[in-house]
KEVOTOR-632822 format. One line per 3 residues: number of its first residue (from 1); their letters; for each residue y, z, x of C-alpha. Coordinates in pm, whole numbers, plus 50000, padded with zeros to 5 digits. Example, Ala and Ser with C-alpha at 12.3 -4.5 7.8 and 13.67 -1.06 7.14 Angstrom:
BEGIN
1	AS	49550,50780,51230 | 49894,50714,51367;
//
This chain:
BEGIN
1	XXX	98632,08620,31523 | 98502,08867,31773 | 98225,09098,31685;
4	XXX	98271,09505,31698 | 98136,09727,31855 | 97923,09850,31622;
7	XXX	97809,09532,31502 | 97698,09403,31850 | 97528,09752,31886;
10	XXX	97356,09734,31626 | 97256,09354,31656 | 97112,09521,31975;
13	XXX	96929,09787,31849 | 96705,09575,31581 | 96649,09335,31857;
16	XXX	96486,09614,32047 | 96337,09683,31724 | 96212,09325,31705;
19	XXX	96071,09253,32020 | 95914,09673,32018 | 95716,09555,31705;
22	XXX	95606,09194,31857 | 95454,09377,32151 | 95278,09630,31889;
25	XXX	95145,09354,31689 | 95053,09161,31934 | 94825,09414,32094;
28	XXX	94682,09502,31763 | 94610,09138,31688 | 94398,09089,32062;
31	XXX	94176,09400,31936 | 94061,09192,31648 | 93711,08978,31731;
34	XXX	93727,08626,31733 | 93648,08538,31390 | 93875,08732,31223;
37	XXX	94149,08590,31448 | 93964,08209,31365 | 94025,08341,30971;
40	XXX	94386,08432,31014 | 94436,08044,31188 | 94505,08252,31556;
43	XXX	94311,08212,31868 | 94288,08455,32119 | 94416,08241,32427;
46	XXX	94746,08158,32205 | 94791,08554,32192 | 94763,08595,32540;
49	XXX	95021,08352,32586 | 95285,08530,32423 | 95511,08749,32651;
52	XXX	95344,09044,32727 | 95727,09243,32830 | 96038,09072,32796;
55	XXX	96258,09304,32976 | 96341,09277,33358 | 96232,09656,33403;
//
């Protein structure tokens, strides 16, 4: 069954939303120091690997 229009729109919008809140966290997360990151079970070369912007533009 096809999707409307709002539907996909909105399926849009909190995937925006998503990805807006990824890059926030992310940056949050690499102004920790290194043994808080150890505590939480991150490292701060896996942060770095995550996409820093996902859009083309």
């Amino acid at each position: 069954m096809a999707k409307s229009f709002l539907r996909t729109a909105f399926n849009n919008l909190v995937e925006a939303r998503q990805r807006r809140a990824d890059l926030y966290t992310t940056g949050a997360l690499l102004s920790l120091d290194d043994t808080s990151l150890q505590a939480m079970g991150l490292s701060r070369e896996e942060l770095r690997r995550r996409p820093a912007q996902r859009a083309l533009f």
